[in-house]
TORDOTI-146932 format. One record per residue (C-alpha): residue in three letters; x, y, z. Coordinates in Angstrom, 2 decimals. Each point is the difference from the previous one (the first is absolute). Last residue first. Layout:
# residues N
+-----+---------+---------+---------+
|   r |       x |       y |       z |
+-----+---------+---------+---------+
| ALA |       X |       Y |       Z |
...
+-----+---------+---------+---------+
//
This chain:
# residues 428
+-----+---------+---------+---------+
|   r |       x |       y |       z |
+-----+---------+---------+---------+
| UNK |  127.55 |   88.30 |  155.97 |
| UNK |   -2.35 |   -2.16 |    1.83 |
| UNK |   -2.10 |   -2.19 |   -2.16 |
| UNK |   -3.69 |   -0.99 |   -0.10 |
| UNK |   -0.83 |   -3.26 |   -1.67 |
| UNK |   -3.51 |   -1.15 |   -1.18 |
| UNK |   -2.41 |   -2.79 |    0.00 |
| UNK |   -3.19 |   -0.82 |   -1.03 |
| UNK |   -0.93 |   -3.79 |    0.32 |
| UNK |   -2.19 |   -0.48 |    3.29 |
| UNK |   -1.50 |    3.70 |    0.72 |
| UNK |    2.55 |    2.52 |    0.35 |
| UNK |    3.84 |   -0.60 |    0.44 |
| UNK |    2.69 |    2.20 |    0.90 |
| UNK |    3.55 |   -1.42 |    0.37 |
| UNK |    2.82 |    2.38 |    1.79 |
| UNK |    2.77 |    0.24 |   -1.31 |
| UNK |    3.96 |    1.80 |    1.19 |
| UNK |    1.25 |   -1.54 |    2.88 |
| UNK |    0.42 |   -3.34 |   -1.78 |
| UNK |   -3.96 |    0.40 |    1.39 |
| UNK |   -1.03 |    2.95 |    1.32 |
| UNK |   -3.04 |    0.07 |    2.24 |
| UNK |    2.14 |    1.33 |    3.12 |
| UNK |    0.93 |    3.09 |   -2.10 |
| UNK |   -3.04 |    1.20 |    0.24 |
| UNK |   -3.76 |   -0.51 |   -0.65 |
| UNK |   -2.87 |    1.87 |    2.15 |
| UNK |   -2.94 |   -2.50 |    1.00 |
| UNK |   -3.57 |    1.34 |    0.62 |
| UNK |   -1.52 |   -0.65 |   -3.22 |
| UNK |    0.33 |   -3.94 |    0.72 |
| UNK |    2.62 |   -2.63 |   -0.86 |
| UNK |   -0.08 |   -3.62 |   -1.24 |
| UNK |    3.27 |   -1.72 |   -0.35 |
| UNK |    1.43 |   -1.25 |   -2.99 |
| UNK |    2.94 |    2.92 |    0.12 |
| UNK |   -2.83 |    2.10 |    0.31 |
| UNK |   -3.30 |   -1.12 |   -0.73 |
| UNK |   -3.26 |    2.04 |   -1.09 |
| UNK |   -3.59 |   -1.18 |   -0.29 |
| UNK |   -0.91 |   -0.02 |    3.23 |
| UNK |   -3.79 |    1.44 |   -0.15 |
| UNK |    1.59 |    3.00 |    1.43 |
| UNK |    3.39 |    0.19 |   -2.17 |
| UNK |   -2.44 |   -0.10 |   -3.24 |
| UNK |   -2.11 |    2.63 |    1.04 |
| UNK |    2.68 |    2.28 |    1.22 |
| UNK |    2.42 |    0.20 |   -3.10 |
| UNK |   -3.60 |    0.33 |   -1.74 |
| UNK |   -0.17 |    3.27 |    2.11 |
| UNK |    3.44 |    0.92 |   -0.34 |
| UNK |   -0.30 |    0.00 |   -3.75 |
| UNK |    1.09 |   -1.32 |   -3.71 |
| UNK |    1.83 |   -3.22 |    2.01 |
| UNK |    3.09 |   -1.26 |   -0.56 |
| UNK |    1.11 |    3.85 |   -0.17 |
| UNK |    3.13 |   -1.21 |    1.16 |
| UNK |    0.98 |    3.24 |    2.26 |
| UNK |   -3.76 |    1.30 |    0.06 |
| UNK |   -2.48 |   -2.50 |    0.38 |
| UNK |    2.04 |   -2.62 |    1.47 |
| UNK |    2.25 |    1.44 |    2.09 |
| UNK |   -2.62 |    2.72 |    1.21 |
| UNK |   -2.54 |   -3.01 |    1.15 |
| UNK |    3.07 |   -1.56 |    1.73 |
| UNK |    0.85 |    2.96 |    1.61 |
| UNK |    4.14 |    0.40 |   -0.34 |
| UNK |    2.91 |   -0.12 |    2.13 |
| UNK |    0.08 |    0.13 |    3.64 |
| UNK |    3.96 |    0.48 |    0.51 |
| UNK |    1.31 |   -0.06 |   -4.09 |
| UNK |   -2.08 |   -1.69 |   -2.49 |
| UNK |   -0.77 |    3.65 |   -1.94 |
| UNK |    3.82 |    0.96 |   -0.03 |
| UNK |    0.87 |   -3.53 |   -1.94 |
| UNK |   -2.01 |    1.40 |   -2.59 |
| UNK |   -2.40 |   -2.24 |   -1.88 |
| UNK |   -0.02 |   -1.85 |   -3.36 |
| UNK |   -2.88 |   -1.53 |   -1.35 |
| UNK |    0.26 |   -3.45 |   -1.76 |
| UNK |   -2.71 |   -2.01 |   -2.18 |
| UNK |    0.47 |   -3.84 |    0.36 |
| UNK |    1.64 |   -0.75 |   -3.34 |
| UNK |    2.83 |   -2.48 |    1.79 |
| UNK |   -1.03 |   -0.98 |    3.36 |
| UNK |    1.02 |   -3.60 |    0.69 |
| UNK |    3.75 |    1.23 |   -1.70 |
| UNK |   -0.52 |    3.07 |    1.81 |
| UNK |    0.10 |   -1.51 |    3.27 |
| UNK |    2.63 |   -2.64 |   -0.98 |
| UNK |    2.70 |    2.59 |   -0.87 |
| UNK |   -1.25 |    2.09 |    3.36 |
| UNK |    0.90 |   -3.38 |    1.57 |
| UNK |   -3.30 |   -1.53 |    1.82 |
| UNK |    0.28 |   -0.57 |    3.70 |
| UNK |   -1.86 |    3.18 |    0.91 |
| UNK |   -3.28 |   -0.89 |   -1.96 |
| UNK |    0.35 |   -3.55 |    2.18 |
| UNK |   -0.96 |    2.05 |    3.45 |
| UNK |   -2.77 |    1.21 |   -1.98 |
| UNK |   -0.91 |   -2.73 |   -1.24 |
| UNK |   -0.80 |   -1.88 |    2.98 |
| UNK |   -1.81 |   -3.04 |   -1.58 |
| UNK |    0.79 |   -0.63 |   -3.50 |
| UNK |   -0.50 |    1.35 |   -3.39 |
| UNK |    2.81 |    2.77 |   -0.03 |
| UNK |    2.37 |   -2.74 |    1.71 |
| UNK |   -1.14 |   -2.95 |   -1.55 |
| UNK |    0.65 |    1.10 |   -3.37 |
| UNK |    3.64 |    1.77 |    0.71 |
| UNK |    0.93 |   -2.71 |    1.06 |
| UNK |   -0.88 |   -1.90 |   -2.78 |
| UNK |    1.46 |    2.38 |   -2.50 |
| UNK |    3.17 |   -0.50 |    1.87 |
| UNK |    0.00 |   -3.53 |    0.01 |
| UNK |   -0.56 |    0.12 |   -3.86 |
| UNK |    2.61 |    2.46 |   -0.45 |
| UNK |    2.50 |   -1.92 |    2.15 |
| UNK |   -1.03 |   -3.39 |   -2.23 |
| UNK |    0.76 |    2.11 |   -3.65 |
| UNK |   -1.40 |    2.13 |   -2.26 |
| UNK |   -1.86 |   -1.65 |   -3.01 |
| UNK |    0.18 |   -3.81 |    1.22 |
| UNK |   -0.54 |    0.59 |    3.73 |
| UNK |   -2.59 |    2.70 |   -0.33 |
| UNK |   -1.90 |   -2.83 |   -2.69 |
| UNK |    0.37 |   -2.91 |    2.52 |
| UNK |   -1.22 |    2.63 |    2.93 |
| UNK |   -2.82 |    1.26 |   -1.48 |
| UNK |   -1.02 |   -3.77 |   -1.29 |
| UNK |   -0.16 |   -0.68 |    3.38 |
| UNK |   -1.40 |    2.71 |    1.83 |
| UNK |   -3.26 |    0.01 |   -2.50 |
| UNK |   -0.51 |   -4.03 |    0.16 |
| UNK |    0.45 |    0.52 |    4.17 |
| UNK |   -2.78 |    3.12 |   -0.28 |
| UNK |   -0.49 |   -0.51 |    3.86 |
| UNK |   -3.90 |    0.74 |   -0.71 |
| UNK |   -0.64 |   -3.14 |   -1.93 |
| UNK |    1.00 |   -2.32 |    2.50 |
| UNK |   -1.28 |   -3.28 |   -0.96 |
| UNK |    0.55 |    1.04 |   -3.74 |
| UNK |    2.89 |    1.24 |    0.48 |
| UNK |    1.18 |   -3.62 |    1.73 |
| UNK |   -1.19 |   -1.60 |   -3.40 |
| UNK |    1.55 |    2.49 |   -2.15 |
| UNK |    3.51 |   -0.37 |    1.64 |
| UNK |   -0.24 |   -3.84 |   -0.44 |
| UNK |   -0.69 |   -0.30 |   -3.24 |
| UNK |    2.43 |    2.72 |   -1.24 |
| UNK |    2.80 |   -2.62 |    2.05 |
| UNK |   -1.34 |   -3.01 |   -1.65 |
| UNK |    0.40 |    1.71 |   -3.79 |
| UNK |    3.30 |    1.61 |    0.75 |
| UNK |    1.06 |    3.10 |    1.17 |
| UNK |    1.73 |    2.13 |   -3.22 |
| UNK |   -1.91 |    2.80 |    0.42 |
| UNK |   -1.37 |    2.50 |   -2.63 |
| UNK |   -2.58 |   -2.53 |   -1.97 |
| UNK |   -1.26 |   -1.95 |    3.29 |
| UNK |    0.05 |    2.73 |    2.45 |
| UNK |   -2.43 |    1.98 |   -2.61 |
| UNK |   -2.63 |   -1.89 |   -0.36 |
| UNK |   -0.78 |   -0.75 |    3.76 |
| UNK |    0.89 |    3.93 |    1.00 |
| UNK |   -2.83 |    0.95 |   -3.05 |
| UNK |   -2.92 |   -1.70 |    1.58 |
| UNK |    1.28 |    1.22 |    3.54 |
| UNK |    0.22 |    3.45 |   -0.96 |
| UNK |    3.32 |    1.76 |   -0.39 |
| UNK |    1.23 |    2.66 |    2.38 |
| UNK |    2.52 |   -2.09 |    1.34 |
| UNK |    1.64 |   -0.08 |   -4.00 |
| UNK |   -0.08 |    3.38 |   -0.22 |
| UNK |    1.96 |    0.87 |    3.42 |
| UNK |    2.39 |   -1.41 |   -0.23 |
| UNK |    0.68 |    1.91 |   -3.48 |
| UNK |   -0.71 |    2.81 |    2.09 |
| UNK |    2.01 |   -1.00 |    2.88 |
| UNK |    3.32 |   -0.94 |   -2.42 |
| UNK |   -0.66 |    3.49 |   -1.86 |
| UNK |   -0.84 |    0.27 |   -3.46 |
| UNK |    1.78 |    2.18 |   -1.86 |
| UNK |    3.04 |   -0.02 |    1.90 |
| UNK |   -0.36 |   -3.18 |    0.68 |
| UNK |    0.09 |   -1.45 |   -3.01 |
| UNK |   -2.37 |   -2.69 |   -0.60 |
| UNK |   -3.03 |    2.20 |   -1.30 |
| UNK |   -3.46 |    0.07 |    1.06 |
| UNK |   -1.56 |    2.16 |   -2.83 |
| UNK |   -1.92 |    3.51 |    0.74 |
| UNK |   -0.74 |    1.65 |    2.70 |
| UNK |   -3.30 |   -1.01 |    0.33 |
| UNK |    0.62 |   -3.67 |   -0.55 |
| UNK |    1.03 |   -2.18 |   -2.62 |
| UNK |    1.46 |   -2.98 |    0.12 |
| UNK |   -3.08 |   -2.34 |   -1.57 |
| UNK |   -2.28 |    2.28 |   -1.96 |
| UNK |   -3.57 |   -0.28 |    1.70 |
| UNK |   -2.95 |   -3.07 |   -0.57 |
| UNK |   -0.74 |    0.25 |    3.83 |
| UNK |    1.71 |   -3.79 |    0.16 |
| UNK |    3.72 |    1.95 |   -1.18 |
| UNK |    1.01 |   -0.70 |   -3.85 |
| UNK |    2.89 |   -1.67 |   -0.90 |
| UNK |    1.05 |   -0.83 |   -3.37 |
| UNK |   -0.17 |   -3.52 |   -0.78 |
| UNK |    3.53 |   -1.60 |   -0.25 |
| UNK |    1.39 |   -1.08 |   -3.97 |
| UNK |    1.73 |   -2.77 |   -1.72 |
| UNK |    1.64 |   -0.37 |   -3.27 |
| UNK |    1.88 |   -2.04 |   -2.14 |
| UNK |    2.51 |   -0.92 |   -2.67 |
| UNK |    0.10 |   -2.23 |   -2.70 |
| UNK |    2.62 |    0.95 |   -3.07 |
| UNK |   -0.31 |   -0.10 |   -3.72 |
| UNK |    2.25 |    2.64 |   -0.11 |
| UNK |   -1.62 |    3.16 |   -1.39 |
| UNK |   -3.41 |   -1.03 |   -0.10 |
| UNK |   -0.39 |   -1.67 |    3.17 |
| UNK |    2.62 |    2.13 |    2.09 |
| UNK |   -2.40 |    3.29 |   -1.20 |
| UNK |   -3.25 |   -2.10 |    0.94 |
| UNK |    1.27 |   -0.74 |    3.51 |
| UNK |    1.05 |    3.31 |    0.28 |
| UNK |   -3.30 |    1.44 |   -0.98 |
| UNK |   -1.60 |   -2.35 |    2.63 |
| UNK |    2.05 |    2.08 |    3.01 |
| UNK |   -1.25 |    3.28 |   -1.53 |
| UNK |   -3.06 |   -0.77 |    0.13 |
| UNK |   -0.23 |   -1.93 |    3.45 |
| UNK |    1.98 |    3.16 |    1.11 |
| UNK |   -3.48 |    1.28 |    2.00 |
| UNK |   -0.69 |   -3.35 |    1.39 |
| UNK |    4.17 |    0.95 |    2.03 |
| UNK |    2.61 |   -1.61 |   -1.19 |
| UNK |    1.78 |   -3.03 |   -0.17 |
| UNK |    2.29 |   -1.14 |   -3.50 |
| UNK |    1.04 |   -3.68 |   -0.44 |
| UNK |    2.38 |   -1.41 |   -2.49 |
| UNK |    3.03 |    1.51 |    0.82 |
| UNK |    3.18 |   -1.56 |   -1.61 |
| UNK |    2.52 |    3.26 |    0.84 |
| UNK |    0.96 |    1.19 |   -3.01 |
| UNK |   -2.95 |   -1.67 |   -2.59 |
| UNK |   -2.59 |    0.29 |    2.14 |
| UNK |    1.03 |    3.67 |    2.22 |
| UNK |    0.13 |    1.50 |   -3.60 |
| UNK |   -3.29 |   -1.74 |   -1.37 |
| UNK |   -1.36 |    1.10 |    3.49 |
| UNK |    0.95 |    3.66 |   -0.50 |
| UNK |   -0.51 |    0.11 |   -3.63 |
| UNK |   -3.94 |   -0.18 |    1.52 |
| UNK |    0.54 |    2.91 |    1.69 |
| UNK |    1.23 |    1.69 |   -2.95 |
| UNK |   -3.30 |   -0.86 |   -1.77 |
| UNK |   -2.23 |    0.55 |    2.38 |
| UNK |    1.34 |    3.26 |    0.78 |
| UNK |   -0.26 |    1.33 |   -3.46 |
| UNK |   -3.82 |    1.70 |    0.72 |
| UNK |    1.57 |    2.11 |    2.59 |
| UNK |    2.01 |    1.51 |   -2.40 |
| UNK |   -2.09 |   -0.26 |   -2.95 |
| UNK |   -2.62 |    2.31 |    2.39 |
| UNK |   -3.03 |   -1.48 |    1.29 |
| UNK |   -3.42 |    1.75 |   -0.44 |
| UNK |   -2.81 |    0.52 |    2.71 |
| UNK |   -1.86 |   -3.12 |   -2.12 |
| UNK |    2.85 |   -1.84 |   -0.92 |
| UNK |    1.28 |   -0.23 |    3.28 |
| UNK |   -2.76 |   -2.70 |    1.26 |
| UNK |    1.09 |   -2.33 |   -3.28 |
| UNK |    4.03 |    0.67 |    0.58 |
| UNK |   -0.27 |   -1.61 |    4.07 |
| UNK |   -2.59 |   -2.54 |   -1.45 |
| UNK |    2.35 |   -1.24 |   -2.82 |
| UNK |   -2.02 |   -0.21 |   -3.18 |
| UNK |    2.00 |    2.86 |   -1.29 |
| UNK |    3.61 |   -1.69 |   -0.23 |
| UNK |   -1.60 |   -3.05 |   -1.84 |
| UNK |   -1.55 |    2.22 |   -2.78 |
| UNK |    3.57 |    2.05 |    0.08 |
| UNK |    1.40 |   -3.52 |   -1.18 |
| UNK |    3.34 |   -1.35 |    2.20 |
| UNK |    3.03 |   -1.47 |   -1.69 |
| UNK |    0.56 |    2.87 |   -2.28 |
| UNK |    0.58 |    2.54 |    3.33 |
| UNK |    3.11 |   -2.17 |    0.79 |
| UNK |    2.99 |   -0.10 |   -3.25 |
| UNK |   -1.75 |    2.86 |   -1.45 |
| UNK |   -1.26 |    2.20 |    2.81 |
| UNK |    2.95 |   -0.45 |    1.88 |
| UNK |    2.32 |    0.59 |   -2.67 |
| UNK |   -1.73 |    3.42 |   -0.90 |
| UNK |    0.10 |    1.11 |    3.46 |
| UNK |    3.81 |   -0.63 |    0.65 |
| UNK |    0.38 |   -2.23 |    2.76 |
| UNK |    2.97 |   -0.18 |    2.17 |
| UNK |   -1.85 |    1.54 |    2.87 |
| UNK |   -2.48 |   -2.83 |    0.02 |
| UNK |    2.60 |   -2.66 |    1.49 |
| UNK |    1.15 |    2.13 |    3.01 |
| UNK |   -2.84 |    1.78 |    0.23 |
| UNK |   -1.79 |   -2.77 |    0.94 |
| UNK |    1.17 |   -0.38 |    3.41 |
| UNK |    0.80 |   -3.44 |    1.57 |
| UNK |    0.50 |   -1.02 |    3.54 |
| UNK |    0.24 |   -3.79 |    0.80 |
| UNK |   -1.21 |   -2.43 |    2.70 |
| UNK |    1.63 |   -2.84 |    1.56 |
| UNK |   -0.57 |   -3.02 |   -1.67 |
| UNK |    3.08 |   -1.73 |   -0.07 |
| UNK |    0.34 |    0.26 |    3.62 |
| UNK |    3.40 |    2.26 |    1.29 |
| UNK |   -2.21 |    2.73 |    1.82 |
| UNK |    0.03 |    3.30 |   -1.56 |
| UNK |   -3.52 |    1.32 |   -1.44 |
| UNK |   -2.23 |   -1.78 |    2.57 |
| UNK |   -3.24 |    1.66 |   -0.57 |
| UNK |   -1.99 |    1.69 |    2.29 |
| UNK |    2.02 |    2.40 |    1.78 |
| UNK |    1.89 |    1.08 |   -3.13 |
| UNK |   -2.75 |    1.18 |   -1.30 |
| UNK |    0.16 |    3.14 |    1.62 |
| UNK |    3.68 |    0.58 |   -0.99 |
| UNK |   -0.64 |   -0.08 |   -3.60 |
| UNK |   -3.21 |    2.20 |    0.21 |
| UNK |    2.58 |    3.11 |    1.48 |
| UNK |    2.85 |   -1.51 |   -2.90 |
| UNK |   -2.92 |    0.27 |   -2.83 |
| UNK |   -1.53 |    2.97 |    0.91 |
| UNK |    3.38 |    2.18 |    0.06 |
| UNK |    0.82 |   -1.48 |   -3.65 |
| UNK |   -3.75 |    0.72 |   -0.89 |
| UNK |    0.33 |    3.58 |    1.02 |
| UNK |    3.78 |    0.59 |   -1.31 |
| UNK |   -2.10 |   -1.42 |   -3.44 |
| UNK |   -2.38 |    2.59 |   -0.21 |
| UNK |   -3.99 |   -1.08 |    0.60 |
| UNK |   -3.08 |   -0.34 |   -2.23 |
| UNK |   -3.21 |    0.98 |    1.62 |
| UNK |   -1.97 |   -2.48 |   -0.67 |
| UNK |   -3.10 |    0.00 |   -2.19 |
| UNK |   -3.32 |   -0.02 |    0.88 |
| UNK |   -3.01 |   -2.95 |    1.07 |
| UNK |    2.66 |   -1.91 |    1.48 |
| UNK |   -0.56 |   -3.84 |    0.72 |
| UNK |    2.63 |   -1.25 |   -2.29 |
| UNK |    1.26 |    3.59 |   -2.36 |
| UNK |    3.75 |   -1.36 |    1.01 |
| UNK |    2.16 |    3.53 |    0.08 |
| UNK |    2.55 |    0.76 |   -2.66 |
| UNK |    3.28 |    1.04 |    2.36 |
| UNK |   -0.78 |   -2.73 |    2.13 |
| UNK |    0.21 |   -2.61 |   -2.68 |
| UNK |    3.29 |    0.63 |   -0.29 |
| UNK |    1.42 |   -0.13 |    3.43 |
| UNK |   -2.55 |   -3.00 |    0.16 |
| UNK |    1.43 |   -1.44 |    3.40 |
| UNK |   -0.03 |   -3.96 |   -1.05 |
| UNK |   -0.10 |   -2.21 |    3.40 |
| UNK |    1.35 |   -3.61 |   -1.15 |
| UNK |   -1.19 |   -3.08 |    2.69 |
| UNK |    1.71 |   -3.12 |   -0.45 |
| UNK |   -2.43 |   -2.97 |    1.11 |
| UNK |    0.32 |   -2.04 |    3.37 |
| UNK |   -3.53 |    0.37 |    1.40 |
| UNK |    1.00 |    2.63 |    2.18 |
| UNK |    1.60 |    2.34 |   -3.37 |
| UNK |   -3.59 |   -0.17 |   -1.26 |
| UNK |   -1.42 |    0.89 |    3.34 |
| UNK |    1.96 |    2.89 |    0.18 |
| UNK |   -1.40 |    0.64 |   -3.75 |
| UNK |   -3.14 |    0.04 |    1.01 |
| UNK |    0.54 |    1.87 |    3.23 |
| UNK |    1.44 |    2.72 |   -2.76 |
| UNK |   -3.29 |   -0.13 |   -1.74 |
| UNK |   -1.94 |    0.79 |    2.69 |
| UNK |    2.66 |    2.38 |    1.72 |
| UNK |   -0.49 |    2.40 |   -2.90 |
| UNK |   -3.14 |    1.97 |    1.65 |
| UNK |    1.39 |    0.28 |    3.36 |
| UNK |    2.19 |    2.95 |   -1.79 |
| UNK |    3.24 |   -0.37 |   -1.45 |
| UNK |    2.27 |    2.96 |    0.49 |
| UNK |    2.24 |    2.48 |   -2.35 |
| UNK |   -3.01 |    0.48 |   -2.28 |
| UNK |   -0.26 |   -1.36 |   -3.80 |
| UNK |    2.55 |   -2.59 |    0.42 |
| UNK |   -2.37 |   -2.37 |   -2.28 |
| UNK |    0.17 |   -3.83 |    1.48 |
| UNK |   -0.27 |   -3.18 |   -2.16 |
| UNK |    0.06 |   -2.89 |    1.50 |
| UNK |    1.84 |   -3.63 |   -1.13 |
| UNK |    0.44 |   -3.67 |    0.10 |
| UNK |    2.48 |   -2.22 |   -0.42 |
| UNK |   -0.96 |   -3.80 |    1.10 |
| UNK |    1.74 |   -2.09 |    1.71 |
| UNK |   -1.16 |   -4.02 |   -1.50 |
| UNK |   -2.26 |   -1.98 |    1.60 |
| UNK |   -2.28 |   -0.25 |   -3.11 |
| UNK |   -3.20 |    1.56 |    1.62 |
| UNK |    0.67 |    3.49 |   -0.67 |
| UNK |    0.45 |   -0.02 |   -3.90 |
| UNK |   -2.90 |   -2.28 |    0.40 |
| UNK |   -2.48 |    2.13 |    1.92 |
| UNK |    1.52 |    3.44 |   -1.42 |
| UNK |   -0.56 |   -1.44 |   -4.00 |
| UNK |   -4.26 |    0.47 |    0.89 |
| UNK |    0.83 |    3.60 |    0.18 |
| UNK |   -0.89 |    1.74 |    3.56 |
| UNK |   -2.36 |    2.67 |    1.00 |
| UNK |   -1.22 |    0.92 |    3.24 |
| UNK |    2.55 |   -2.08 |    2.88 |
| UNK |    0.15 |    1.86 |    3.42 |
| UNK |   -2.83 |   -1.64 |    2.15 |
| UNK |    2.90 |   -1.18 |    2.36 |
| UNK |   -1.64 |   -3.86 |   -0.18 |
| UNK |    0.65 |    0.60 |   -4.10 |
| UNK |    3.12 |    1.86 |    0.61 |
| UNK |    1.55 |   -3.24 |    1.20 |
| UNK |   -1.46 |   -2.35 |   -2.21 |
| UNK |    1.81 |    1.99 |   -3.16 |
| UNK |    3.29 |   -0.09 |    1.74 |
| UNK |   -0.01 |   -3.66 |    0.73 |
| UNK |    3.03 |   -1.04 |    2.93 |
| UNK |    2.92 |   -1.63 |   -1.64 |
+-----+---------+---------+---------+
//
């Protein structure tokens, strides 16, 4: 049975981890393990998948992976890491979360083979709904002092902006959650995120004192990028897994656009390559820095995983053709799905069709005036002399009218000034 612990030391994924995990881990035996997931949105982001490769790793090195969707605990809102509280969500909201995240993470994990430790799906509703308060906070909330509930980081940061009960009581019910999952389903290990690591401990201490049980713990690092900037964030927003949120080229996208520094660290917590393989691709990216081989590669394992093989061939054609020679000629092989896929949020200007007709349009006039992508004809002028305009990724001049001859999918045609600002004009 291959060491779990050993292999997210060499992945630079292990943080925290109770001195039980080592022997609990080393026995030989198949393990049941599990991670805690709030349906607060209808999508994982890139944020979850450390914790979920740890638990695909789990399931790798023969143990039974459980996945716990807190239908419960997402309608109180875990205070870890947030400096206000949640908003708290219906439950037709969390029941539509929880089949949308269900789906996802059913590319990772191997939910249906015949092998004894194929991995479960638990929700804690199930088990918390028959509560009554007053039972809960009798037969559970006596186990565990308030002085031990406040000395958590997560409670100690909140206590100065002020925590609600509500918020405050997650701890607790989370940590019913592992007592519930230890005595039902005989899991003694819980994975999460540094930012659990006090809520994961309080369910150690809750099995302790109630049962006289041993359980344990283990947590990944949370990732930070090399320039010291959130990890799966960019200007829009989060980098999500669903593709209508996030498309398959954007999310692409993100991980070519990673620096070298960060493209080493991050192949070996979000792939599944092995040690000698990594190796290898870092050595021949670091002969050939410029052919971003590290960057390609873990873009494509992660496209694969998340969307599927066509998407990631896809997204790599569509790659080399914007970025490589005769681009022009490759604008016109791109799908008009694909071409707004690779330029989602570039601003967009609509234009008659009567306007492109015969002749068409002044450049200087299309610009200025139609799109108003620049303020005035004269700085429409000054940039297209010292050649700072391309259309359809070729460089044009203030003599050039535009027609219907520039259209791509007969209907766009791509404007772009200086080397990153685009923009779309559209016939209607």
């Amino acid at each position: 049975m291959k060491d779990f612990i050993e292999e997210l030391k060499w992945r630079g994924m292990l943080q925290d981890c109770t001195p039980e995990s080592f022997d609990l881990l080393n026995k030989g035996e198949v393990i049941t393990g599990y991670l805690g997931i709030d349906p607060t949105g209808d999508s994982l982001h890139i944020g979850h998948l450390v914790s979920i490769m740890m638990l695909k790793h789990f399931q790798l090195c023969g143990h039974k992976p459980i996945v716990l969707l807190g239908g419960a605990t997402g309608m109180i809102g875990d205070p870890s890491g947030k400096l206000e509280e949640r908003k708290l969500l219906d439950e037709n909201t969390l029941r539509h979360n929880e089949n949308c995240i269900k789906k996802q993470l059913m590319k990772f994990l191997d939910f249906e083979s015949d092998m004894p430790n194929k991995a479960l799906l638990v929700n804690n509703y199930d088990w918390m709904s028959k509560w009554t308060f007053l039972d809960f906070i009798r037969d559970i909330g006596k186990h565990i002092t308030v002085n031990y509930m406040i000395a958590k980081d997560s409670v100690k940061k909140r206590l100065e902006t002020g925590i609600s009960f509500t918020e405050f009581s997650y701890q607790l019910v989370q940590a019913y959650d592992y007592f519930y999952l230890y005595n039902n389903n005989g899991c003694k290990l819980q994975i999460g995120g540094a930012d659990q690591w006090g809520n994961i401990t309080t369910g150690i201490e809750l099995i302790r004192r109630k049962c006289g049980g041993e359980a344990s713990g283990i947590t990944c690092p949370l990732i930070t990028k090399s320039d010291g900037k959130k990890f799966g964030k960019t200007e829009e927003g989060n980098v999500w897994l669903d593709a209508s949120k996030t498309s398959p080229y954007k999310f692409y996208q993100f991980w070519i656009n990673c620096s070298d520094e960060d493209a080493a660290h991050y192949i070996k917590i979000f792939t599944l390559l092995k040690k000698e393989e990594i190796e290898e691709i870092i050595k021949k990216h670091n002969e050939s820095p410029h052919l971003r081989i590290l960057q390609k590669t873990l873009a494509e394992e992660l496209t694969n995983i998340v969307h599927s093989k066509d998407d990631t061939e896809t997204c790599v054609k569509a790659s080399n053709l914007l970025f490589g020679k005769n681009s022009f000629e490759n604008l016109k092989e791109l799908s008009e799905d694909l071409f707004l896929q690779v330029f989602e949020g570039v601003p967009q200007f609509p234009i008659s069709s009567d306007i492109l007709e015969n002749e068409g349009i002044n450049i200087i006039e299309l610009l200025s005036e139609k799109a108003k992508i620049f303020s005035s004809k004269s700085e429409a002028k000054r940039v297209l002399k010292d050649g700072g305009v391309q259309i359809n990724k070729r460089k044009v001049d203030e003599s050039i009218y535009i027609n219907t001859n520039y259209l791509l999918n007969n209907k766009y045609i791509l404007v772009q000034i200086g080397k990153k600002n685009f923009y779309i004009i559209y016939k209607i």
